[in-house]
C-alpha positions as a Markdown table, in Angstrom:
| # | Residue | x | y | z |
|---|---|---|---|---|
| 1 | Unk | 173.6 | -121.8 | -210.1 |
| 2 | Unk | 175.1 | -121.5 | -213.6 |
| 3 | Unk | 172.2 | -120.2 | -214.9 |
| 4 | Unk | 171.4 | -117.7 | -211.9 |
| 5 | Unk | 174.6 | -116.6 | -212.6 |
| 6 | Unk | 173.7 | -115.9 | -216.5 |
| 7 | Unk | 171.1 | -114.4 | -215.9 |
| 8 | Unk | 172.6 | -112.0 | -213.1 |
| 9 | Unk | 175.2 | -111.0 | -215.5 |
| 10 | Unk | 172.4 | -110.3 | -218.5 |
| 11 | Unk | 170.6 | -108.1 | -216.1 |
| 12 | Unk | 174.1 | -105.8 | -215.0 |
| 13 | Unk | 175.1 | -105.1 | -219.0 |
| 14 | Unk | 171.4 | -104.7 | -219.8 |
| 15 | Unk | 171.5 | -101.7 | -216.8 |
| 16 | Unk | 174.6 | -100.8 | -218.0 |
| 17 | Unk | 173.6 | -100.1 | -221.7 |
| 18 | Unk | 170.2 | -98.3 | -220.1 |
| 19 | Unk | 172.5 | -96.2 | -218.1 |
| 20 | Unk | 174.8 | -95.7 | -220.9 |
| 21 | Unk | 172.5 | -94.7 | -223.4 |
| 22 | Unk | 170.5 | -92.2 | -221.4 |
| 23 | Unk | 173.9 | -90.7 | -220.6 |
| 24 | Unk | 174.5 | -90.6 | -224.2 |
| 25 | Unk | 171.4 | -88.7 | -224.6 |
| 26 | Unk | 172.0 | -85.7 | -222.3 |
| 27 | Unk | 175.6 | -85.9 | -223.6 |
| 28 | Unk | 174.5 | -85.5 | -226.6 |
| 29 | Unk | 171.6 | -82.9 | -225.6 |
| 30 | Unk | 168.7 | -85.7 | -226.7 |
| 31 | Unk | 166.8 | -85.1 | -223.7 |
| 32 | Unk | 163.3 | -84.1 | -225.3 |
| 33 | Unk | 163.4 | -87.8 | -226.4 |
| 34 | Unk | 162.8 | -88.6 | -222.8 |
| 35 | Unk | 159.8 | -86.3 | -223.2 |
| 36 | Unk | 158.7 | -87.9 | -226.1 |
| 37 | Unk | 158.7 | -91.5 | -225.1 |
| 38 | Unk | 156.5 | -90.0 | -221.9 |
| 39 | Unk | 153.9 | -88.0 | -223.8 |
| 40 | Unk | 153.7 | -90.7 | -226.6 |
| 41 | Unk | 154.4 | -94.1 | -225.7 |
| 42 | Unk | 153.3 | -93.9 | -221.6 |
| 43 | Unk | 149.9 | -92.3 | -223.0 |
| 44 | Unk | 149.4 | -96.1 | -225.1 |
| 45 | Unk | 150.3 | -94.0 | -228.9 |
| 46 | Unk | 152.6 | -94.6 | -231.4 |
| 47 | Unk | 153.1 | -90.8 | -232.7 |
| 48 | Unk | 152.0 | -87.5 | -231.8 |
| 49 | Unk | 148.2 | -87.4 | -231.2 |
| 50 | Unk | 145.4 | -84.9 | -231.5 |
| 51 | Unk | 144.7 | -84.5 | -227.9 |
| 52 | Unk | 148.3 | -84.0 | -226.7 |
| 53 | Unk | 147.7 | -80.6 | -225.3 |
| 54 | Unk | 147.8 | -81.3 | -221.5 |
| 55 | Unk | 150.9 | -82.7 | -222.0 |
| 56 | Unk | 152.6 | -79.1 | -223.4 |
| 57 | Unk | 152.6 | -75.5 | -222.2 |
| 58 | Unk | 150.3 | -73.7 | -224.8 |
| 59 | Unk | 149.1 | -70.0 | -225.6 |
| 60 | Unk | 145.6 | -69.3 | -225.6 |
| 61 | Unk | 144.1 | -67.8 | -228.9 |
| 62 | Unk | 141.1 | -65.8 | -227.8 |
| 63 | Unk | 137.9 | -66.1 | -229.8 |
| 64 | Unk | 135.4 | -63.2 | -230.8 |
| 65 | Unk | 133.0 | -61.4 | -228.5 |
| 66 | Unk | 130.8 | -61.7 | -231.4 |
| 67 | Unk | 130.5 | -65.0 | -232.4 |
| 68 | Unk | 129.1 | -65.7 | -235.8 |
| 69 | Unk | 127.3 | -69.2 | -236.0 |
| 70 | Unk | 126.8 | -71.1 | -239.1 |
| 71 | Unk | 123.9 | -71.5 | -241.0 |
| 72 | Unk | 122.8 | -74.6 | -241.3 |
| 73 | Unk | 120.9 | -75.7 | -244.5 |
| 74 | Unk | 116.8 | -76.4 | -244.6 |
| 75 | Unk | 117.7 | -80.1 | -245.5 |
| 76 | Unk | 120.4 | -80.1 | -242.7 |
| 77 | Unk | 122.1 | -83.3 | -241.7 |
| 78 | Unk | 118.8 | -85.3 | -244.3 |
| 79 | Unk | 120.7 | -86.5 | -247.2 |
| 80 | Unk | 122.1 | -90.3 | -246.3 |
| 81 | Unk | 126.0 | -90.7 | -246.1 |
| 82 | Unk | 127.5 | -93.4 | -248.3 |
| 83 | Unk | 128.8 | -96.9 | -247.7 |
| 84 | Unk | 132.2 | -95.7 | -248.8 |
| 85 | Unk | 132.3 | -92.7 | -246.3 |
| 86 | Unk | 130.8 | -94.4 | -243.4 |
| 87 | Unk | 133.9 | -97.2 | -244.2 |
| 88 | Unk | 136.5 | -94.9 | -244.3 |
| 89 | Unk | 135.4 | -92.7 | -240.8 |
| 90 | Unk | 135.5 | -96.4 | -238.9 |
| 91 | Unk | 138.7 | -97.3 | -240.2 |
| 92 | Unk | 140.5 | -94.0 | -240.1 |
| 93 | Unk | 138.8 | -93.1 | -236.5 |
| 94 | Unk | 136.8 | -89.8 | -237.8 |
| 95 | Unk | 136.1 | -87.6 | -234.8 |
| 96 | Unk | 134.7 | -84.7 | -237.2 |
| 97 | Unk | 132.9 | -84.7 | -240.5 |
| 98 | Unk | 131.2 | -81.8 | -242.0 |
| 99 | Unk | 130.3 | -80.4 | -245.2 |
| 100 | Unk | 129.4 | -76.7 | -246.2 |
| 101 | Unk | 127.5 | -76.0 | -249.5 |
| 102 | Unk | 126.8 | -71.9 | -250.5 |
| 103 | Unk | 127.4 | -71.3 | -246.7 |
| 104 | Unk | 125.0 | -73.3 | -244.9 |
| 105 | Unk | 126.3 | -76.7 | -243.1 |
| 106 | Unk | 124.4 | -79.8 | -244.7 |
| 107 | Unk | 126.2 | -82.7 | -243.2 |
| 108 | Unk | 127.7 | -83.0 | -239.9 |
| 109 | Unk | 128.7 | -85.5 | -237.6 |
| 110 | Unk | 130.9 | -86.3 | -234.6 |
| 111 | Unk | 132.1 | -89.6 | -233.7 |
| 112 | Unk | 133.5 | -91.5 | -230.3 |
| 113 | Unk | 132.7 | -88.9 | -227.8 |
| 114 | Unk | 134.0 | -85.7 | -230.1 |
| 115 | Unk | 131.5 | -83.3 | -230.7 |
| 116 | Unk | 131.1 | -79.5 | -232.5 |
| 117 | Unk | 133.1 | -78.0 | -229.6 |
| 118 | Unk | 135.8 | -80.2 | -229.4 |
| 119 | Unk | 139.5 | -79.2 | -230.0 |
| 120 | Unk | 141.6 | -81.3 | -231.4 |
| 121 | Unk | 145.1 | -80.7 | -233.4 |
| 122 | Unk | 145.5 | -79.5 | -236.1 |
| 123 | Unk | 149.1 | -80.4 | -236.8 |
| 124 | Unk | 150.3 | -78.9 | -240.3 |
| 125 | Unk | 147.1 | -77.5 | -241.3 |
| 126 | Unk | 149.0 | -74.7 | -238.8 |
| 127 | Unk | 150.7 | -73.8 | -241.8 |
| 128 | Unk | 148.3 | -72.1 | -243.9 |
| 129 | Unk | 146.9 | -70.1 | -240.9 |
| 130 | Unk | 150.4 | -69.3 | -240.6 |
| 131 | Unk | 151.4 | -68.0 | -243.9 |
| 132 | Unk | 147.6 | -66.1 | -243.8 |
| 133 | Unk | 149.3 | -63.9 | -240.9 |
| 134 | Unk | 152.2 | -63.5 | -243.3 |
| 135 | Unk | 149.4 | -62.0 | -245.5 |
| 136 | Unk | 148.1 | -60.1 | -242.6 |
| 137 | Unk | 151.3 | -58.6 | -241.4 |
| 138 | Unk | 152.1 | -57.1 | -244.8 |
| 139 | Unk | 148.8 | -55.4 | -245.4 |
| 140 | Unk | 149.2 | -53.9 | -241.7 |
| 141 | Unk | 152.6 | -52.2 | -242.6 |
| 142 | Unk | 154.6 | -54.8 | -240.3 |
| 143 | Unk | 156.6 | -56.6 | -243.5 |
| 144 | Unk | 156.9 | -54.9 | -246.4 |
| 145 | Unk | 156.2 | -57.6 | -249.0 |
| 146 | Unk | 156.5 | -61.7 | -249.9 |
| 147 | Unk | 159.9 | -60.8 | -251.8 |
| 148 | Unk | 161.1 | -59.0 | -248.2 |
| 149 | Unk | 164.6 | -60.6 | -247.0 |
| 150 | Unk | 164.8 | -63.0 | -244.3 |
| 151 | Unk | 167.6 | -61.2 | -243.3 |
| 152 | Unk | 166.2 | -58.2 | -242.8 |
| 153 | Unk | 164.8 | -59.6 | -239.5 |
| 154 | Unk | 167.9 | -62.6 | -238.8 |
| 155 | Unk | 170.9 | -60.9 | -240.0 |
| 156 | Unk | 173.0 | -63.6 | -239.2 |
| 157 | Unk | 170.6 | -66.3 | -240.2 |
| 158 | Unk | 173.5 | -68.6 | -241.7 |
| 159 | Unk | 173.8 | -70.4 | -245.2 |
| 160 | Unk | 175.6 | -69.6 | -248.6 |
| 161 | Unk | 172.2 | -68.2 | -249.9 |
| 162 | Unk | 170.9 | -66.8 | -246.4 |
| 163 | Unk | 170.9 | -63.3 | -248.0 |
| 164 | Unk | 168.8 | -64.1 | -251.3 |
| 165 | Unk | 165.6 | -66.1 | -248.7 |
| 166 | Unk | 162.5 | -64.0 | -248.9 |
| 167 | Unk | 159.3 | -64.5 | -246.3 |
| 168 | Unk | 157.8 | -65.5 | -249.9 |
| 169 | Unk | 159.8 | -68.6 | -250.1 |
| 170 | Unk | 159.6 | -69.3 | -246.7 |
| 171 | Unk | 155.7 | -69.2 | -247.0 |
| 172 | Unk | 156.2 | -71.6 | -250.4 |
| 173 | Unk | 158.2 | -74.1 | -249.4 |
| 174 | Unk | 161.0 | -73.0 | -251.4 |
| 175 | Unk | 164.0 | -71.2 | -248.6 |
| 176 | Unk | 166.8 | -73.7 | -249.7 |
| 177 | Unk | 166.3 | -74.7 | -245.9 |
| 178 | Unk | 168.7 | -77.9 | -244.6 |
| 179 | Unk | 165.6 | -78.7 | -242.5 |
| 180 | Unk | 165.5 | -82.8 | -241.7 |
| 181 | Unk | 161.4 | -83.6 | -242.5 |
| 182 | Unk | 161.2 | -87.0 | -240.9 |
| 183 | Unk | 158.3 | -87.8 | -238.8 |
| 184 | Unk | 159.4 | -90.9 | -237.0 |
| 185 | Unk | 163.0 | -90.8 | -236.6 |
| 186 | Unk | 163.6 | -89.7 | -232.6 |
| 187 | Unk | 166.3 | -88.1 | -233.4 |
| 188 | Unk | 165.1 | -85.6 | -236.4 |
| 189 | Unk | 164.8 | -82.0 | -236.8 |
| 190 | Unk | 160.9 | -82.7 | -236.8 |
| 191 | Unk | 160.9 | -84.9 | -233.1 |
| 192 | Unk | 163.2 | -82.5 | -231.4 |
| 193 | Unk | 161.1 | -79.2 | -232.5 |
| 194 | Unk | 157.5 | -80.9 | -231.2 |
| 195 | Unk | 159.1 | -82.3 | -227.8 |
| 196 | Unk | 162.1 | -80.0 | -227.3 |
| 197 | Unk | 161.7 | -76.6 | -225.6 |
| 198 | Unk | 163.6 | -74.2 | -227.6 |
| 199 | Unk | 162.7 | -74.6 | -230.6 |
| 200 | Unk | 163.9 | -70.5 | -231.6 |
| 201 | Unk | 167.8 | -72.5 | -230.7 |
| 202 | Unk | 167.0 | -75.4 | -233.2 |
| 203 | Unk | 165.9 | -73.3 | -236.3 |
| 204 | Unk | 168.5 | -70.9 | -236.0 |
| 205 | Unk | 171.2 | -74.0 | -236.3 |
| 206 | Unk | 170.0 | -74.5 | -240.1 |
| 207 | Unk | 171.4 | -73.2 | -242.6 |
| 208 | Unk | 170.6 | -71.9 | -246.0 |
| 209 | Unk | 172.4 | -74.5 | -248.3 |
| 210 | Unk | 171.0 | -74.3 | -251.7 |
| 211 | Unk | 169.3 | -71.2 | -254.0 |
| 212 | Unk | 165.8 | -69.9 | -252.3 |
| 213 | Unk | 162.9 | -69.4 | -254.9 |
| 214 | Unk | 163.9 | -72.0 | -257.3 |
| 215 | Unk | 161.5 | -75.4 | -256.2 |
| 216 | Unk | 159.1 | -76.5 | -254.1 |
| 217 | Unk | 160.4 | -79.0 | -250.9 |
| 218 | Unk | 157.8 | -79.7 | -248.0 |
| 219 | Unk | 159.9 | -78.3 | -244.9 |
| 220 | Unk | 158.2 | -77.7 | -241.4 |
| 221 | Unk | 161.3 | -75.3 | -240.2 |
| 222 | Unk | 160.0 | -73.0 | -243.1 |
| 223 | Unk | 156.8 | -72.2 | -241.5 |
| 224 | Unk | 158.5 | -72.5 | -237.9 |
| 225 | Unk | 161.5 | -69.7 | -239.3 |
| 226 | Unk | 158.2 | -67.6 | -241.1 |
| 227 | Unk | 156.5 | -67.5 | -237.7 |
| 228 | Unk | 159.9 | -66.2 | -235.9 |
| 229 | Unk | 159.8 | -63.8 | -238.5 |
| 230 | Unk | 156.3 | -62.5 | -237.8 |
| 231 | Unk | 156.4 | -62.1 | -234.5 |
| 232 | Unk | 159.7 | -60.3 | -234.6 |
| 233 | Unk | 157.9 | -58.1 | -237.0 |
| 234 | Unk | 154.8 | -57.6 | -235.3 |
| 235 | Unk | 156.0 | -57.1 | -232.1 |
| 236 | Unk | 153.3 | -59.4 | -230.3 |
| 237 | Unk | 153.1 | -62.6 | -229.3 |
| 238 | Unk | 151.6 | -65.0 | -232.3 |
| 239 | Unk | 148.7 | -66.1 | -230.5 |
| 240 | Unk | 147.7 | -63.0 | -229.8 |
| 241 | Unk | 148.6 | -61.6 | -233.5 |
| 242 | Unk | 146.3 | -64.8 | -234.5 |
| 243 | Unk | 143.3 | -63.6 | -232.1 |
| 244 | Unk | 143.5 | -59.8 | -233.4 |
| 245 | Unk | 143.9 | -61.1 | -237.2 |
| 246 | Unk | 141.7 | -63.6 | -237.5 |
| 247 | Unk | 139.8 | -65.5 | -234.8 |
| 248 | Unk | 137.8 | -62.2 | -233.6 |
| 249 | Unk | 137.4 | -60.9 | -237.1 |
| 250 | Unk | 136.3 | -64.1 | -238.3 |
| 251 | Unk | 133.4 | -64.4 | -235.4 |
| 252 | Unk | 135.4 | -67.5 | -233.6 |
| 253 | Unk | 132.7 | -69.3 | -231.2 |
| 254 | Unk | 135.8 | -70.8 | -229.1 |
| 255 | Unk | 139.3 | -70.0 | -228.1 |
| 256 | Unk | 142.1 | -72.1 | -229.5 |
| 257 | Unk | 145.4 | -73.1 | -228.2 |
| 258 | Unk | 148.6 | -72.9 | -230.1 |
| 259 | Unk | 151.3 | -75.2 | -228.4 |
| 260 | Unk | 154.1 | -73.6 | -227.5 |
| 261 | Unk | 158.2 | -75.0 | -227.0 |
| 262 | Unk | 157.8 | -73.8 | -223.0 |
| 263 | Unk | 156.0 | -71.4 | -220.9 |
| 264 | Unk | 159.8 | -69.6 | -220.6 |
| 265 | Unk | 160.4 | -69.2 | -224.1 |
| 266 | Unk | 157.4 | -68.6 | -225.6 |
| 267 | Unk | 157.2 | -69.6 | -229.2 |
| 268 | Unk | 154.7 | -71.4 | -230.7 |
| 269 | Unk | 154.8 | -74.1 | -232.6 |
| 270 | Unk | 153.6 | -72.7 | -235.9 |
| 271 | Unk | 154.4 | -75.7 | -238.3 |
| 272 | Unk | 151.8 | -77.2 | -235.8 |
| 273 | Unk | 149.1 | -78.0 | -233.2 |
| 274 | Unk | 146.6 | -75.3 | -233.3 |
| 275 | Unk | 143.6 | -76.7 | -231.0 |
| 276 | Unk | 140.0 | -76.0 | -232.7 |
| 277 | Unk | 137.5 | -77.6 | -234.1 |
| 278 | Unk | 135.7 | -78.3 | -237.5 |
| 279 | Unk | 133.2 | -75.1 | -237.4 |
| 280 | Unk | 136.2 | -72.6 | -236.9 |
| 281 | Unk | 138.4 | -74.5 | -238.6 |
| 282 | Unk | 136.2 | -74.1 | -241.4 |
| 283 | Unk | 136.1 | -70.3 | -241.8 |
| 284 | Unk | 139.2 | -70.1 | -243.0 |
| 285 | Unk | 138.6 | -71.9 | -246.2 |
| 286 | Unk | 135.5 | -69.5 | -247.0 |
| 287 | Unk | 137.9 | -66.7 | -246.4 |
| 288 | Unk | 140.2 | -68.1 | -248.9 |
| 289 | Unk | 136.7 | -69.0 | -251.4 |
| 290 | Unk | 135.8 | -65.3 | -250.8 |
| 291 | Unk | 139.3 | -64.2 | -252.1 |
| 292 | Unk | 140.1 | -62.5 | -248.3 |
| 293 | Unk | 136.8 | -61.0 | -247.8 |
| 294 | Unk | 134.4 | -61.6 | -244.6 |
| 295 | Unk | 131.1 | -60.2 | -244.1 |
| 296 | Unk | 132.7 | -57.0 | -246.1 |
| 297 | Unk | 135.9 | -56.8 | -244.7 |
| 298 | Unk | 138.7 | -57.5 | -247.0 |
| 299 | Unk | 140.6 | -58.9 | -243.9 |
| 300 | Unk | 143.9 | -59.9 | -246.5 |
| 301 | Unk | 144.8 | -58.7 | -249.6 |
| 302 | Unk | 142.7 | -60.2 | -252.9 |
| 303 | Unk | 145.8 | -60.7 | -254.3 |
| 304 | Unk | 147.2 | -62.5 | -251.4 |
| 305 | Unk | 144.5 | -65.1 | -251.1 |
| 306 | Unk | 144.3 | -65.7 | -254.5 |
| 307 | Unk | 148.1 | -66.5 | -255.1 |
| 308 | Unk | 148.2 | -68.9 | -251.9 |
| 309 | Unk | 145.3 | -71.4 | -253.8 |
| 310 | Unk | 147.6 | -71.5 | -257.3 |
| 311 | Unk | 150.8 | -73.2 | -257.7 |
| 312 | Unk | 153.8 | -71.2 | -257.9 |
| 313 | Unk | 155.8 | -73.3 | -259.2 |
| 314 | Unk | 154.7 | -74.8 | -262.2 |
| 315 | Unk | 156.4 | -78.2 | -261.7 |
| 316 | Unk | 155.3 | -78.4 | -258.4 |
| 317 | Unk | 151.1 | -77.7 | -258.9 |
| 318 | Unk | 150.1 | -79.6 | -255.5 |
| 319 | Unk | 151.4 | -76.2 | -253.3 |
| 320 | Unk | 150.5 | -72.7 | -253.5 |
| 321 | Unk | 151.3 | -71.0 | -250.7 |
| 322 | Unk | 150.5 | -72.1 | -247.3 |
| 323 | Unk | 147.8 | -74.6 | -249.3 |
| 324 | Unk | 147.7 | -78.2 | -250.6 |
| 325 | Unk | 146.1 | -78.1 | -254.1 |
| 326 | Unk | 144.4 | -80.8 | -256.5 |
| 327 | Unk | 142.4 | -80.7 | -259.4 |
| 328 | Unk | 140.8 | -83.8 | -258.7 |
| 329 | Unk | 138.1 | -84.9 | -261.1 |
| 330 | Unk | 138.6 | -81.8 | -263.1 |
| 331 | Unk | 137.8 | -79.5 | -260.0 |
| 332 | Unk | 140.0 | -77.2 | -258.9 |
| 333 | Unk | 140.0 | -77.2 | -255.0 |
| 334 | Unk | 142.9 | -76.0 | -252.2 |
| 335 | Unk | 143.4 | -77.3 | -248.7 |
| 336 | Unk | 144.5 | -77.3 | -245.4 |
| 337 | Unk | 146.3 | -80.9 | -244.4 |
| 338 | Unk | 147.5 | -82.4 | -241.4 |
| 339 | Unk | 149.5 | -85.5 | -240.3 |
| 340 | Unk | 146.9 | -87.3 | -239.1 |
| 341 | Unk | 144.3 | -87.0 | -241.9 |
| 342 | Unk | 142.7 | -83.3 | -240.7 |
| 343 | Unk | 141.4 | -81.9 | -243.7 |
| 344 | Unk | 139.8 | -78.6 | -244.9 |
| 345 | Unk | 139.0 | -78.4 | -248.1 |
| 346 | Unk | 137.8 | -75.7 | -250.7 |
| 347 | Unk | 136.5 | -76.4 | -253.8 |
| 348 | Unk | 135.8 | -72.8 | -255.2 |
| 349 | Unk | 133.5 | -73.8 | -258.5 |
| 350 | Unk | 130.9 | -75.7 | -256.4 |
| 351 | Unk | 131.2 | -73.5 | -253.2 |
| 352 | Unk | 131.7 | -76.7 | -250.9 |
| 353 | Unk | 134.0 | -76.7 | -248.0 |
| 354 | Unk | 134.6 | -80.2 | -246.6 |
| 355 | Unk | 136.3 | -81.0 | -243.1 |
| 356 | Unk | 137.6 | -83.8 | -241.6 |
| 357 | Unk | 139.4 | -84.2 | -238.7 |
| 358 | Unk | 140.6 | -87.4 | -237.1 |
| 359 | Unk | 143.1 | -90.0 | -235.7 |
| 360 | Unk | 144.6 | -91.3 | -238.8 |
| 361 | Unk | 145.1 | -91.3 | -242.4 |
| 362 | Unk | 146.2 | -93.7 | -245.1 |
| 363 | Unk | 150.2 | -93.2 | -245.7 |
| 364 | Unk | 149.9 | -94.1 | -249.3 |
| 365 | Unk | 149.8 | -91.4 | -251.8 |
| 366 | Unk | 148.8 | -90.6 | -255.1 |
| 367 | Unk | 149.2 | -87.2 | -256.7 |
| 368 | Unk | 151.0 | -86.0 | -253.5 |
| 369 | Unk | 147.6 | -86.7 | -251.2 |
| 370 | Unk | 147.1 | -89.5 | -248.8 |
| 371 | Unk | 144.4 | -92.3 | -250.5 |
| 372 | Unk | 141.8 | -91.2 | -248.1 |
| 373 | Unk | 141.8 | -87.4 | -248.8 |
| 374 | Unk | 140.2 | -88.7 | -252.2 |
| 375 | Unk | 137.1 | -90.5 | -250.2 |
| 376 | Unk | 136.5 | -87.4 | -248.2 |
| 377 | Unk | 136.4 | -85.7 | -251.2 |
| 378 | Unk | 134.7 | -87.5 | -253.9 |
| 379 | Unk | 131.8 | -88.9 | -251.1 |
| 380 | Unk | 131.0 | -85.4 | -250.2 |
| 381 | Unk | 130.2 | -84.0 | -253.8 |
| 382 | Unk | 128.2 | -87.6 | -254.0 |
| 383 | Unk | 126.1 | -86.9 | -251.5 |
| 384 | Unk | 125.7 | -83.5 | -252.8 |
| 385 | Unk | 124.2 | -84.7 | -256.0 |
């Protein structure tokens, strides 16, 4: 009886502190958690995941009435992929592999059900198709230039140095930002902007705390506060400014979806979870190897897409603007990265662009790149030889 008794009383305080703490949480206006312990841990993950889409309202990014279909090379999908490669797609669960060489796909494969038409996140790859409609909005007269003020379009952004933050350092990872970048703390800047619904409210609570333009430091609100920037500037929706910019010019063969905070508010999540898949995702790294230029068209400025794929900061060479860079192996080469190992890289001497998309990565890091972006990378050029 004793026990029963125990035990009753362990059951009322454990209620207790449930009912508590979830009080707490709308108290404290932690409600998205709730959202992210359904969309994460109910769906069997640990962390966000690349096909989280149903679980978010999201604006469709319409493709091109003409689509333009890669070329694949005479010796297509013939040349054997290495032990090493085949190792890493099994343990990082590759759903995407390809390999472009002077235009033409050589090497493609889909793995566990995926295939060429497949969306899947892209989580911060987002960024550099992001700061490529900065580009895009300049050269159509909509911001004047990178060294344009932020608050020219947020007067009353807030911070000591709000008033010397330029779209520029926004796009560079250098706005001086008190943005918290912390992926697995519930309670960050980072959770509350993928599972809250106003994410406009949350950037407009930073501040600008320390000198714009002067370092590089990896902050998702940037690219978030760039894309409110755009769209204020363009006037249109960024989905839409994405489909008009880029996925119709660029021949698209499928729409995308850009996840948005809520269907009543409206604003993507730029930092973020575009849906497409390796063939599109592709194109923008020959747009950046062409220097802007598609099938002609200078669609941004020369000098635009050659300044995003070099650092600008010299003590900071791994980030241009809007792109991850390396000179692995002695080989310079730019890309587009996100969280869970999705890949698109350039490599400009050799004309190869390699994608990988998938379901994880390895966390360690050398030279400011997860272990496995190396495998990718190296095993690609082998099999190239």
């Amino acid at each position: 009886m004793k026990r029963f008794k125990r035990f009753s009383k362990a059951i009322k305080i454990l209620i207790i502190f449930i009912v508590m703490s979830m009080l707490a949480i709308y108290i404290m206006d932690y409600e998205y958690i709730f959202r992210g312990v359904r969309v994460v841990y109910l769906t069997g993950h640990r962390s966000a995941f690349i096909d989280d889409f149903p679980y978010f309202s999201n604006a469709k990014v319409d493709n091109s009435d003409k689509v333009e279909t890669w070329p694949t090379a005479s010796d297509y999908n013939e040349m054997p992929s290495t032990d090493r490669l085949d190792s890493i797609h099994e343990k990082m669960n590759t759903v995407a592999f390809m390999i472009i060489k002077n235009d033409s796909i050589v090497h493609e494969k889909y793995f566990n059900g995926y295939d060429a038409d497949s969306k899947t996140n892209s989580f911060s790859m987002a960024k550099s198709i992001t700061t490529s409609l900065l580009f895009k909005a300049i050269d159509d007269g909509h911001i004047k230039s990178l060294d344009q003020p932020l608050v020219d379009f947020y007067p009353d952004f807030k911070g000591k140095f709000a008033e010397e933050c330029t779209v520029g350092d926004l796009a560079s990872m250098a706005s001086g930002l008190n943005w918290e970048e912390d992926y697995y703390n519930p309670f960050s800047m980072t959770a509350q902007a993928y599972y809250d619904d106003d994410i406009s409210s949350l950037i407009q609570e930073c501040e600008i705390t320390t000198r714009p333009g002067k370092s590089f430091n990896y902050l998702s609100g940037n690219t978030e506060l760039l894309a409110m920037v755009i769209q204020k500037a363009v006037e249109m929706p960024l989905a839409k400014y994405l489909s008009k910019s880029f996925w119709q010019p660029l021949g698209m063969k499928n729409d995308a979806l850009w996840q948005m905070d809520s269907e009543a508010r409206g604003m993507v999540k730029a930092y973020c979870c575009i849906g497409s898949n390796a063939r599109d995702f592709a194109r923008f790294a020959k747009l950046y190897l062409d220097h802007g230029k598609w099938n002609g068209q200078q669609l941004i400025r020369e000098e635009h897409a050659k300044m995003a794929v070099q650092p600008r900061f010299k003590d900071s060479p791994q980030y241009g603007y809007g792109f991850w860079l390396t000179d692995h192996n002695n080989k310079h080469a730019f890309a587009m990265r996100g969280f869970k190992g999705q890949y698109v890289i350039g490599i400009p001497e050799d004309d190869v662009i390699i994608v990988r998309l998938g379901k994880g990565r390895n966390k360690k890091k050398v030279n400011h790149f997860p272990t496995d972006f190396y495998v990718y990378y190296e095993e690609a050029l082998k099999m190239l030889e």
